[in-house]
VEXDREN-444655 format. One record per residue (C-alpha): x negated, z negated, y negated. Coordinates in Angstrom, 1 decimal. Layout:
% residues N
{{X, Z, Y}}
...
***
This chain:
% residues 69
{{-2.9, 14.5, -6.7}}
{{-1.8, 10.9, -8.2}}
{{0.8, 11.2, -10.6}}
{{0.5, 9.8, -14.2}}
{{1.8, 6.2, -15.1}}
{{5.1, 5.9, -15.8}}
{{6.1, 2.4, -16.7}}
{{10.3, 1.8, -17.0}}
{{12.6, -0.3, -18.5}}
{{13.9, -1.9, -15.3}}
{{9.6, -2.6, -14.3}}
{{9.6, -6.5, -14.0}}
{{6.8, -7.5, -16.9}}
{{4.4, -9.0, -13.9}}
{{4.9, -5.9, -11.9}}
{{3.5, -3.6, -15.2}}
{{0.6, -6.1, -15.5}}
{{-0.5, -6.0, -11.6}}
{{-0.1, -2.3, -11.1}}
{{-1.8, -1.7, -14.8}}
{{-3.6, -5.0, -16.0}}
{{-5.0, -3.5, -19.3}}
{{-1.1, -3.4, -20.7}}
{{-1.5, -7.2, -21.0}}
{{-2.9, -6.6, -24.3}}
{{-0.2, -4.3, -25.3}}
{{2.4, -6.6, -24.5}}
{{0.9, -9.6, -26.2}}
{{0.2, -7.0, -29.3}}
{{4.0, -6.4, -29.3}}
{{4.8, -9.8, -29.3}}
{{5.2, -10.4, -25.2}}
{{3.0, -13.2, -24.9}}
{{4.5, -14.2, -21.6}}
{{2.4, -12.4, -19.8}}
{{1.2, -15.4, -18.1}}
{{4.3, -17.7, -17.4}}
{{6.7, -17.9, -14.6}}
{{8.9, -15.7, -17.0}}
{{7.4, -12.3, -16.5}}
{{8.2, -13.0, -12.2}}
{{11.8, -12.2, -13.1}}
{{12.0, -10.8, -16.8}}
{{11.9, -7.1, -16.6}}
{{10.7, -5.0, -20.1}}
{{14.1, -4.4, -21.5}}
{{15.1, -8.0, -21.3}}
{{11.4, -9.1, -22.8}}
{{11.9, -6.4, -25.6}}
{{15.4, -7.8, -26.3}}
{{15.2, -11.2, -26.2}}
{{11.9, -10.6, -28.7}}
{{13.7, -8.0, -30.9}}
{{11.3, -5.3, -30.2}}
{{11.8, -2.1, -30.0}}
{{12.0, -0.7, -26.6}}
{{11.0, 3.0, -26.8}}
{{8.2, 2.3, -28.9}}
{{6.9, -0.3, -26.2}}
{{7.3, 2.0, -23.3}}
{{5.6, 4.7, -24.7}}
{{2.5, 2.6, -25.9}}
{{2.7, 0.9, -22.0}}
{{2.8, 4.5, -20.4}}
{{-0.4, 5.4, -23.0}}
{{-2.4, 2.5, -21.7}}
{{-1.8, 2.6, -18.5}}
{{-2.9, 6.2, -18.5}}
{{-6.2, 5.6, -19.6}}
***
């Protein structure tokens, strides 16, 4: 049995987008547009979401719904 999605905080933002590449429209909906630069290598979600002021939980939990589907 494969388990469900579960996408963390500590996930680095290009890690999320390999694993799950239809989140790249979540993040850029949330105001992550750098899905595509160098930064997502190093930046994990909780840094993204801080640095952009957006809220965290509400991120994760739209990430862990896309990435289910």
């Amino acid at each position: 049995m494969v388990s469900a999605p579960h996408i963390t905080k500590n996930m680095r933002i290009e890690e999320v987008i390999k694993r799950y590449p239809q989140t790249t429209v979540t993040f850029e909906r949330f105001g992550l547009r750098c899905t595509g630069c160098c930064v997502s290598a190093f930046e994990n979600i909780e840094e993204g979401a801080m640095s952009h002021g957006i809220d965290l939980d509400s991120l994760l939990d739209e990430l862990n719904r896309v990435a289910h589907t």
